[in-house]
C-alpha positions in Angstrom: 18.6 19.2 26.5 15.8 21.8 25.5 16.0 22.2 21.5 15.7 25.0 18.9 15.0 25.4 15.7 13.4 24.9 12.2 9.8 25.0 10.2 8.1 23.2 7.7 5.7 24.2 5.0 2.1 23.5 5.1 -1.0 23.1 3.5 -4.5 23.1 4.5 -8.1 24.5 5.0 -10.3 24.7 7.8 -13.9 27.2 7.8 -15.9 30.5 6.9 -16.5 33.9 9.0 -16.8 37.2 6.7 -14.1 39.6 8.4 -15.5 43.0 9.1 -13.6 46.4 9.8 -11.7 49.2 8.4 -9.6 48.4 5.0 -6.3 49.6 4.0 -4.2 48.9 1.1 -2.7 44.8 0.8 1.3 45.3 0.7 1.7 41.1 0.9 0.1 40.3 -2.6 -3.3 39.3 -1.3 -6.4 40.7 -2.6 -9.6 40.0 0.0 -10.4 42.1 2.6 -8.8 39.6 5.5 -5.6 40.6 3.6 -6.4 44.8 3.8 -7.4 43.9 7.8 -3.6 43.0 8.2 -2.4 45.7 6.2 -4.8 48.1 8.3 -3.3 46.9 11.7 -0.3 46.7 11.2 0.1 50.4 10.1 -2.6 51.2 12.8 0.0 49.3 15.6 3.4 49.9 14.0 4.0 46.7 13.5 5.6 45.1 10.4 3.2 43.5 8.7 5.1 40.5 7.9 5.1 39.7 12.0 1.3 40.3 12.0 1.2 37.9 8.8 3.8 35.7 10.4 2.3 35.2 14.1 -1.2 34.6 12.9 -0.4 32.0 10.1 1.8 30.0 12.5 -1.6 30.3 15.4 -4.3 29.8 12.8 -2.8 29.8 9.4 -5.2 32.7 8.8 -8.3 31.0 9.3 -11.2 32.5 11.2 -12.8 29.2 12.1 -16.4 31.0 12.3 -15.8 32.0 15.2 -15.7 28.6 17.1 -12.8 28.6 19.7 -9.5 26.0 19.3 -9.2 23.3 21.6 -7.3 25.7 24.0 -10.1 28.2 23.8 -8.5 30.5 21.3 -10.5 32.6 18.9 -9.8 34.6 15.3 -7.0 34.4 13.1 -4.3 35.7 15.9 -5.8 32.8 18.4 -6.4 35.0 21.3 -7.4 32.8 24.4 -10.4 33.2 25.9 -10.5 29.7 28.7 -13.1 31.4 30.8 -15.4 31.9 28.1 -14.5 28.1 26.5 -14.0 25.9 29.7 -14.7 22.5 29.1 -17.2 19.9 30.9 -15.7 16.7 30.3 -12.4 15.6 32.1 -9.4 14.1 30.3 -10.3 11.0 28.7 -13.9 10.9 29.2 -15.5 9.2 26.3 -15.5 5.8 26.4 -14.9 3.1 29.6 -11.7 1.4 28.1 -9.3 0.0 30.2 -6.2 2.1 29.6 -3.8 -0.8 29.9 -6.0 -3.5 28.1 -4.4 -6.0 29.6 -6.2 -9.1 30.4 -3.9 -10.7 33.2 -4.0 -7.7 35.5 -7.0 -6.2 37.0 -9.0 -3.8 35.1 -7.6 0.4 35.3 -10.4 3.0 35.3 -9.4 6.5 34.5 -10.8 8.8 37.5 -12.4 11.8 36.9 -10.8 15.2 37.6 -12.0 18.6 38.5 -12.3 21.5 35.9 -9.7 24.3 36.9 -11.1 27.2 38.5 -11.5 29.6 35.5 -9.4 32.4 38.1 -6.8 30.3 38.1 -5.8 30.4 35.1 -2.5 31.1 33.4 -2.3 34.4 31.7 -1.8 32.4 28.1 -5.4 31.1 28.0 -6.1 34.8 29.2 -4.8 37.0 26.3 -8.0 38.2 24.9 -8.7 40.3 27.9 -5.8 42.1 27.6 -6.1 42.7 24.0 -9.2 43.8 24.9 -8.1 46.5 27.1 -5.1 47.6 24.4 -7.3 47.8 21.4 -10.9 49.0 23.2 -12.7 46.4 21.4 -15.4 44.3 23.7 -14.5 40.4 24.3 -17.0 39.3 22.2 -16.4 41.4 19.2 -12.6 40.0 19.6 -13.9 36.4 19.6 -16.2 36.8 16.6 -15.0 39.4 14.1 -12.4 38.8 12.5 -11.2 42.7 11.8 -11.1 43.2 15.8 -9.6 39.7 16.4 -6.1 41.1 13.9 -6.5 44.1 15.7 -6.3 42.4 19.2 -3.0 40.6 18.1 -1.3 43.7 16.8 -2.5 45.4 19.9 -0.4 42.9 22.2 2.7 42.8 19.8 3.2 46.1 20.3 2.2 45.8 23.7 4.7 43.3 24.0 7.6 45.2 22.0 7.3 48.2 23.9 7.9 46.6 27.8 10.6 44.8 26.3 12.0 48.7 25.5 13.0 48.0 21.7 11.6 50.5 19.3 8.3 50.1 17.0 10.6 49.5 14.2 9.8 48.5 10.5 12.5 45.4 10.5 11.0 42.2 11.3 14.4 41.1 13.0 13.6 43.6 15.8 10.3 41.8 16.8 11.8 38.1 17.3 11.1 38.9 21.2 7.6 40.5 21.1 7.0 37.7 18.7 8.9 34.8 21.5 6.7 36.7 24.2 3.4 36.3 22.4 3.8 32.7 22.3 2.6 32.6 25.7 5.7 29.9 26.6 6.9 30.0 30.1 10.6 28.7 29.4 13.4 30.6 26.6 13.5 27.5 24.9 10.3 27.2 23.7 9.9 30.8 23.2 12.6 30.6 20.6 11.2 27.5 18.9 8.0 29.5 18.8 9.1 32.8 17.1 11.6 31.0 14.9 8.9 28.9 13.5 7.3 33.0 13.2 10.5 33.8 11.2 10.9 30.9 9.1 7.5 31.4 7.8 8.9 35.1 7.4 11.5 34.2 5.3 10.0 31.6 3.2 6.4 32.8 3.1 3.5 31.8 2.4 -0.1 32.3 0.6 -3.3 30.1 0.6 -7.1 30.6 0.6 -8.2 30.7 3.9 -11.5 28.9 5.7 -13.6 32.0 4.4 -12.6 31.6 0.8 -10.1 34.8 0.9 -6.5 34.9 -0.6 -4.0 35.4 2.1 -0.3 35.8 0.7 2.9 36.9 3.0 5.9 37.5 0.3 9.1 36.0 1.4 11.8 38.0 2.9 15.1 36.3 3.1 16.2 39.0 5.4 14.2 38.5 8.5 16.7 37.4 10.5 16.0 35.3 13.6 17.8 36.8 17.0 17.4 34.5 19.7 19.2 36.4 21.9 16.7 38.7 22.5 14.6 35.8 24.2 17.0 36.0 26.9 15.6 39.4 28.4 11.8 37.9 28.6 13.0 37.0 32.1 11.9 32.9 31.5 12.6 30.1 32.9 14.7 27.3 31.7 13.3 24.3 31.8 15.0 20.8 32.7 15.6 18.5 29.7 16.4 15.5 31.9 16.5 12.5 29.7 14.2 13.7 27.3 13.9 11.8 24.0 13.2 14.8 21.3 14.6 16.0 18.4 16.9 19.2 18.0 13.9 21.2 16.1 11.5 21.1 19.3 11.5 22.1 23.1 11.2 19.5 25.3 11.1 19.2 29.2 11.1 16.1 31.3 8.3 16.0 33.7 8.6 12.6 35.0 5.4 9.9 35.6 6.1 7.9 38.5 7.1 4.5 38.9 6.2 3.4 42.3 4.6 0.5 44.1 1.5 1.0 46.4 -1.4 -0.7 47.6 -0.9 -4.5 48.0 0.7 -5.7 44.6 -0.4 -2.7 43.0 2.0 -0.3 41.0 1.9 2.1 38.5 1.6 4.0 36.2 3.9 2.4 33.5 5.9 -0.9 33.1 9.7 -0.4 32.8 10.7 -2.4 29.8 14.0 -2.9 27.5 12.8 -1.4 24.0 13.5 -2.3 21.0 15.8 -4.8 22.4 13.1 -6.4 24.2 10.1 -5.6 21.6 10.1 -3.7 18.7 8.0 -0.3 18.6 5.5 -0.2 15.4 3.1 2.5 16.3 3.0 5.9 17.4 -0.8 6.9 18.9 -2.1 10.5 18.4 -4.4 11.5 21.5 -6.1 14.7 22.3 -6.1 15.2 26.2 -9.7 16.0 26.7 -8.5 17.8 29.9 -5.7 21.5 30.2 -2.3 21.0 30.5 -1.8 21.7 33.6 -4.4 19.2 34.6 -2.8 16.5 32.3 0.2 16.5 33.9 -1.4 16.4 37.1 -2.6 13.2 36.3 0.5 11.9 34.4 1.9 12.5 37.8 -0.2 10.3 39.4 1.2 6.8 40.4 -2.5 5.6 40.7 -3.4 6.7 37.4 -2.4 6.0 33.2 0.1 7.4 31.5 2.0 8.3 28.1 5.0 9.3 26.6 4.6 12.6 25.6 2.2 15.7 26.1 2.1 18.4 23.7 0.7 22.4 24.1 -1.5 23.6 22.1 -0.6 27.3 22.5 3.2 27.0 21.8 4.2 24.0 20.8 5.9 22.9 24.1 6.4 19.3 24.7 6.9 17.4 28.1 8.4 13.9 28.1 6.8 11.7 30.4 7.6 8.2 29.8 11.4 7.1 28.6 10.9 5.2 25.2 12.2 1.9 26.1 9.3 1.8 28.6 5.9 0.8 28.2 3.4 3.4 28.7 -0.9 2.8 29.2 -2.8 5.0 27.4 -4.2 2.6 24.4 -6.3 0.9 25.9 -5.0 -2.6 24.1 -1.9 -3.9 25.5 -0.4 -5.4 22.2 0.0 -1.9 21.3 0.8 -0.4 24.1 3.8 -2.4 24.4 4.8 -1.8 20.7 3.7 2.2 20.8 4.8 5.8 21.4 1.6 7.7 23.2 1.2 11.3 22.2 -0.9 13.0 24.1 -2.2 16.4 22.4 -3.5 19.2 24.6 -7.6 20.2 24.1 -9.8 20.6 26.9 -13.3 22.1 25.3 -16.4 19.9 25.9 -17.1 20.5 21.9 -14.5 18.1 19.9 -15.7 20.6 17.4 -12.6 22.9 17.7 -9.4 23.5 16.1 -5.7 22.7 16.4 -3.5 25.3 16.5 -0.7 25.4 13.6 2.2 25.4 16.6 0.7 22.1 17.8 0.5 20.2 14.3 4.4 21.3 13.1 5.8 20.1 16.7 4.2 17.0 16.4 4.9 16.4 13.0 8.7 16.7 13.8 8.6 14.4 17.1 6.6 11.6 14.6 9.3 12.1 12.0 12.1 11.6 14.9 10.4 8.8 16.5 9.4 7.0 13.1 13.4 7.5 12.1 14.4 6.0 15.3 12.2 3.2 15.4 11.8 2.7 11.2 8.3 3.2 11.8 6.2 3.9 8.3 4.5 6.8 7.8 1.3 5.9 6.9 -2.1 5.6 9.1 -1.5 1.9 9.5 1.4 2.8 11.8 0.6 6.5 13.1 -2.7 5.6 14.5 -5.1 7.6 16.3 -6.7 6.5 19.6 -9.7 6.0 18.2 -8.3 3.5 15.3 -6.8 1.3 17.5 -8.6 -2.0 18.0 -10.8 -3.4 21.2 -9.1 -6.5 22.5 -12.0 -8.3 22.9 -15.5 -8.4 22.4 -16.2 -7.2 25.5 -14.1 -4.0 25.1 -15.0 -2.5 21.8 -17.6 -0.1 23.0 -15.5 1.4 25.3 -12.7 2.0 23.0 -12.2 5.8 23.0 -12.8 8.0 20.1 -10.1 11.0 19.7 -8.7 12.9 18.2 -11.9 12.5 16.4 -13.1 13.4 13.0 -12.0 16.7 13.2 -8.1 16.3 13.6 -6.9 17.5 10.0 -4.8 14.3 9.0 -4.2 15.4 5.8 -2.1 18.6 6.5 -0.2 16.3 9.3 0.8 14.2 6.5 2.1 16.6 4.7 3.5 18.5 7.5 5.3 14.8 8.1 6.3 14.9 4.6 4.2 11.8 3.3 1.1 13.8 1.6 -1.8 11.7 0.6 -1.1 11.8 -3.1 -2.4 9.2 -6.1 -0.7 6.2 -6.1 -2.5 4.7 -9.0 -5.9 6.0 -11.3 -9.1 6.3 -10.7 -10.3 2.7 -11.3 -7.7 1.2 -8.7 -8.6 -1.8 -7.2 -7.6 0.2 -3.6 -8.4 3.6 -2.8 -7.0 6.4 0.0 -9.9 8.1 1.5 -8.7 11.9 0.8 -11.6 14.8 1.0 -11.1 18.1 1.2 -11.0 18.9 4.4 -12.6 22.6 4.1 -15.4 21.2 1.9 -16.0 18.0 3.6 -18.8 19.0 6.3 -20.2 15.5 7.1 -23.0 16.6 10.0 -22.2 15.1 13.5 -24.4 15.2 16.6 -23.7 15.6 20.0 -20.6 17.5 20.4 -21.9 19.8 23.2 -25.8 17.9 23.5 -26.9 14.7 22.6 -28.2 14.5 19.4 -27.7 18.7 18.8 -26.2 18.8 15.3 -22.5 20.1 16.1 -21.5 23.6 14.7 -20.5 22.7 10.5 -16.5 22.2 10.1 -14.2 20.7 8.0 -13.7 17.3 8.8 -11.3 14.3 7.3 -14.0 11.5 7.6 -16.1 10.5 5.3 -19.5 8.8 5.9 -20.3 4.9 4.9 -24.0 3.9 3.9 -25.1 0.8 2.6 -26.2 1.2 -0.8 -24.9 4.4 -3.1 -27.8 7.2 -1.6 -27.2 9.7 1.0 -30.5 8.8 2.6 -29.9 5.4 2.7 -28.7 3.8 5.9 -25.2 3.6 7.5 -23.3 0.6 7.4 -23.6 -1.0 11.0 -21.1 -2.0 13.5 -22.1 -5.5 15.3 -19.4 -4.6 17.5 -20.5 -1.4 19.1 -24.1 -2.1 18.3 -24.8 -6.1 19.1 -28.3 -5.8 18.5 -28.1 -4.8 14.9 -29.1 -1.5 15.2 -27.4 1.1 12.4 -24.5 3.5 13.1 -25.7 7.2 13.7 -24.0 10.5 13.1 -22.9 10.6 16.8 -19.0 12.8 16.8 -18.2 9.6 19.1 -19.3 6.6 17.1 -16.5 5.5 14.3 -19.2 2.7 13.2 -19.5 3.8 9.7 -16.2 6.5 9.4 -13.4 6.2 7.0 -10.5 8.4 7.7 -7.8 10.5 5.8 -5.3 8.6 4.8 -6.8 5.0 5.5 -7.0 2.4 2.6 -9.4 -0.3 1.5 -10.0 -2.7 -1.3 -12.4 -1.3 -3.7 -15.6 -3.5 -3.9 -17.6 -2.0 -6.6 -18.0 1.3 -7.9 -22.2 2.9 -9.6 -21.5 6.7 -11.0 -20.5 9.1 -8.1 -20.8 6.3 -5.5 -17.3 4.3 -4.5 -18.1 0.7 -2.4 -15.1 -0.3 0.0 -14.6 -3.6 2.1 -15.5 -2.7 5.9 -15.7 -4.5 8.9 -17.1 -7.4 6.9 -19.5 -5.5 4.7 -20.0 -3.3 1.2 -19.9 0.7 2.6 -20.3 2.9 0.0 -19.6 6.6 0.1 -19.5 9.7 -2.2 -16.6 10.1 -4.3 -17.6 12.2 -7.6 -14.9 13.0 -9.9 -15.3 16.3 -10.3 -14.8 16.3 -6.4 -13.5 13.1 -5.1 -13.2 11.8 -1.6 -10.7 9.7 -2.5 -7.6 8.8 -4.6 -6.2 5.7 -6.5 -3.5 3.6 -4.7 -1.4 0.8 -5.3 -1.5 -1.6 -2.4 -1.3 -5.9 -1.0 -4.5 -6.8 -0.3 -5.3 -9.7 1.3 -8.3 -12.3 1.3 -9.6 -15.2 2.9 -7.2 -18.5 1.8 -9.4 -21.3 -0.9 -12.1 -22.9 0.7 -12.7 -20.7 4.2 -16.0 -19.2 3.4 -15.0 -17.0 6.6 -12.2 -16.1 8.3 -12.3 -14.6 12.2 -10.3 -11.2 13.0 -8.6 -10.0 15.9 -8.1 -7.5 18.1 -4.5 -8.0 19.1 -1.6 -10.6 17.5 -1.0 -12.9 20.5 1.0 -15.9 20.8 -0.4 -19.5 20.5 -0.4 -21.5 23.7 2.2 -23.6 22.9 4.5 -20.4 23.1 3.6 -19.8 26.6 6.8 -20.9 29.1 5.7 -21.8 32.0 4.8 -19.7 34.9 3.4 -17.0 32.4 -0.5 -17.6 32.0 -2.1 -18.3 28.9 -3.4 -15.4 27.3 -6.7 -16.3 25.2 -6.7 -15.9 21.0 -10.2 -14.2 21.4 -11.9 -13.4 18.0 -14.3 -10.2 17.8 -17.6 -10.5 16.8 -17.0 -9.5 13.0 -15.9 -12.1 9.8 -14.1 -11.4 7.0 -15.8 -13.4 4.2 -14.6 -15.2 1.4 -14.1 -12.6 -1.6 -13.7 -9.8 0.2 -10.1 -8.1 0.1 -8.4 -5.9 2.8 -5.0 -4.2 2.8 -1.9 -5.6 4.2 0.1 -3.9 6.9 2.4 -5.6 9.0 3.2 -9.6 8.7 4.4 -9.8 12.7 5.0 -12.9 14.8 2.3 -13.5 18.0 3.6 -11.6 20.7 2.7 -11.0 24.3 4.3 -8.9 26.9 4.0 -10.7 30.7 4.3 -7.8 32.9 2.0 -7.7 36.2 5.1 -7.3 38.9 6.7 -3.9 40.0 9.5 -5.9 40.1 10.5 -6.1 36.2 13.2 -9.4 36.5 9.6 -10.9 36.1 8.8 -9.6 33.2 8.7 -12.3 30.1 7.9 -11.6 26.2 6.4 -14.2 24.7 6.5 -14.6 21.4 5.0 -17.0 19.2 5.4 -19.6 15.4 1.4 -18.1 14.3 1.7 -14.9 12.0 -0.6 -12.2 12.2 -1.2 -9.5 9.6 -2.7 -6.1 10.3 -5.2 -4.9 8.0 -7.1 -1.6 7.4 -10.7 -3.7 8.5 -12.8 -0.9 9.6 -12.3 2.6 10.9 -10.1 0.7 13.4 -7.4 -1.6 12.5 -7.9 -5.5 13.1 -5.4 -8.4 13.0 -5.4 -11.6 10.5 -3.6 -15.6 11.3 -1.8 -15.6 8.1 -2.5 -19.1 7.7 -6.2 -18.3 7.2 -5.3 -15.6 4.0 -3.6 -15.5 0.9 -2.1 -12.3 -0.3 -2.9 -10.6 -3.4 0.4 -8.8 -4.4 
């Protein structure tokens, strides 16, 4: 059934625009001018301030993003949607040429292109800065990049919203809950309630940080704004079917169906009906971005000829469709090991420039579906086990380069974390023999190249990567990745190559350490990055590490944790052990995820009676090898506890 409900704090910066505009007295306790811009609006639109200061933390979390549009083509602190002016050029799942199911027994699945949507046809929720623009008089552009205008716009279309609704322009936050539900953009009740009671519990509980531009930003807490979902009922929305959706009680959720059908000669698609956990256990949970609008993703989730995942998330409200039952195996990793032990979360963004923002709706809704799935499934929390695409492993030598990249180095992992409840916090001191990579996100603004042209540096942002060289120097070179690169050459600074990236939240064995300058264990190799004290990138932790058994001068790593071929029964083929190209060499040290048994899922018929899971005596363990996990024989290690 469609669910409503709760919030959870957060914490987190993004990047810098000065705000510009009339001033007024600050009433919530901050003292910059975005603060006064609030105050100055709200009084100028009659609406309580703590809505303004409510709406806008929950879109943006008052950040101004300089100016550079979300993934959804929203702009300013009130994320007013501007698609037309933000459409993107590259269709869902464009980087890369993996093979979606990464399955070597079936024959290989390319993701199709798809055509942009027609800019006129688009829904009025990635349209809402051209009617703030005709509320507030204030030209598109000056709504998109001035951050005075921008609050204005929002406050424009509350009241906008209030008033067609008939309720007054009254001082009481409770009196707004469906101006606030009808600025959400949502199409169905339900989500429009989990939308403006997120609005309300950051209302009640409030909040204050220092925003992208370096401004303090406080909204005092006021226990009385009372949440009235009963005013969503007279936005005239639909209700939208639950179906057998899989969600927790604090989200909305609506089943939109992929299909399971049989066309073509042997050919099916687009998932495999399985029996999980009772079949396989589920171990992962994969964060996508879509690369591609909503409406055009679940166009192609719809698609019997095309890939699929579990669940799709908006980016303007929150709003998640189920896709995919859980005890069913979805294709959207592009290795099959993991797809048949994952969740796929698909996340919506369709800007050509991964150099955009998520919106604060998007990150709490997905935080509370990875809590509930990682409950249900006894999943950990960490990013050996919450992956993102573009940590997950080629299954062969043949497929890394095509392995797929998002959500890319500008997903903000560490506010996930905490919205997950799991923060990246020391675990040990600063001489640890294992570190968390853990910059500030705001301050860390690594340059990356060819977000809208090749080689054009992309637009400065906060980012959650850090950058690996090969000696302790910024100007020396990056580490290289023989997988991506063969010939030798060296990583570049490419948005889309993960060659020499270490992520938020990831962990590695320390393998020496010169002044500012920290050197980790990666894919084979000594990468150093900057980690200065006064400013670290990174925190002590207390981890197993693991390294190659007495006497192996080299060990090989893997891309999956397949069964030997003794496990194979017969009639189910023989799938390969295939080594990547990269060796973990004797004293280097890695750390230890998952001790798991060889497992394989035979699934190439429609029919499923024919379905077999193999599984195997040789133990794997996952480590943290590179920016993508890899897989160990534990017979080849010994573990350091």
């Amino acid at each position: 059934m469609l669910r409503a409900g709760g919030a959870v704090a957060s914490a987190a910066l993004l990047l810098p625009l000065v705000s510009a505009g009339p001033s007024a007295t600050a009433e919530q306790g901050g003292s910059g001018s975005l603060q006064r811009e609030f105050a100055a609006a709200a009084a100028q639109y009659r609406v309580p301030q703590s809505v303004l200061l409510g709406v806008s933390y929950l879109q943006s979390r008052w950040d101004t993003h300089g100016g550079a549009a979300s993934v959804t083509g929203g702009y300013g602190p009130m994320h007013l949607t501007d698609a037309r002016t933000a459409l993107a050029e590259a269709p869902h799942h464009s980087h890369g040429s993996e093979d979606p199911r990464g399955d070597d027994a079936r024959e290989t699945l390319r993701a199709a292109g798809t055509a942009l949507p027609d800019p006129a046809e688009l829904p009025s929720r990635l349209r809402t800065l051209e009617r703030a623009a005709e509320l507030s008089g204030y030209s598109p552009a000056q709504l998109r990049d001035n951050a005075s205008a921008n609050v204005r716009g929002g406050a424009a279309l509350l009241a906008d919203a209030q008033k067609k609704l008939g309720r007054p322009l009254s001082d009481r936050p409770s009196d707004w809950f469906g101006a606030v539900a009808r600025f959400s953009g949502a199409d169905d009740t339900a989500t429009a309630a989990v939308y403006a009671g997120d609005v309300f519990d950051v209302i009640r509980t409030g909040q204050s940080r220092t925003t992208d531009s370096g401004e303090h930003v406080s909204l005092a807490a006021d226990p009385s704004a009372v949440a009235d979902a009963a005013q969503t009922a007279r936005l005239g929305l639909r209700t939208a079917d639950a179906g057998k959706t899989e969600c927790p009680r604090t989200v909305a959720c609506e089943w939109i169906p992929a299909p399971y059908e049989e066309f073509g000669e042997g050919e099916y698609g687009n998932h495999d009906l399985a029996n999980r956990p009772a079949s396989q256990s589920v171990k992962y949970i994969v964060v996508h971005d879509t690369e591609g609008s909503w409406d055009t993703t679940l166009k192609l989730v719809q698609d019997p000829t095309y890939v699929s995942w579990q669940y799709t998330l908006r980016s303007s409200d929150g709003h998640i469709a189920q896709h995919v039952p859980l005890k069913d195996v979805a294709w959207h990793a592009g290795n099959w090991y993991v797809n048949a032990k994952s969740v796929g979360l698909e996340h919506e963004g369709f800007l050509v420039s991964p150099d955009a923002w998520y919106t604060e709706a998007m990150y709490r809704t997905s935080a509370r579906l990875v809590r509930y799935l990682a409950q249900r499934y006894d999943i950990p929390l960490d990013r050996q086990h919450i992956l993102g695409h573009d940590t997950v492993p080629g299954t062969t030598t043949a497929t890394i380069a095509g392995m797929h990249t998002d959500p890319g180095p500008y997903w903000d992992w560490a506010h996930y974390f905490t919205l997950l409840g799991r923060p990246f916090v020391p675990g040990a001191g600063p001489r640890s023999d294992v570190v968390t990579i853990r910059p500030d996100y705001v301050r860390n603004q690594p340059l990356y190249t060819g977000c809208v042209k090749p080689a054009e540096a992309c637009a400065p942002h906060g980012s959650g990567a850090v950058r690996l060289h090969t000696a302790p120097a910024d100007d020396a070179p990056l580490v290289k990745d023989i997988g991506l690169r063969p010939g030798g050459q060296d990583s570049t600074t490419g948005v889309n190559d993960t060659g020499a990236r270490a992520s938020t939240g990831q962990q590695y064995a320390v393998a020496e350490r010169r002044g500012e300058w920290t050197a980790i264990w990666y894919l084979g190799q000594k990468a150093w990055f900057h980690n200065p004290r006064s400013r670290p990138t990174a925190v002590g932790a207390r981890e197993a590490l693991l390294t190659p058994r007495a006497g192996l001068a080299e060990i090989p790593v893997y891309g999956r944790a397949y069964p030997e071929a003794a496990a194979y029964p017969e009639g189910v083929p023989v799938q390969p052990v295939s080594p990547l190209p990269y060796k973990l060499l004797a004293g280097q040290k890695y750390v230890v995820g998952d001790r798991v048994p060889g497992e394989y899922l035979y699934a190439t018929t429609f029919d499923a009676a024919g379905h077999r899971v193999v599984r195997g005596k040789e133990l794997y363990y996952e480590i943290q090898f590179g920016h993508r996990v890899a897989f160990v024989k534990a017979t080849d290690v010994r573990v350091l506890r």
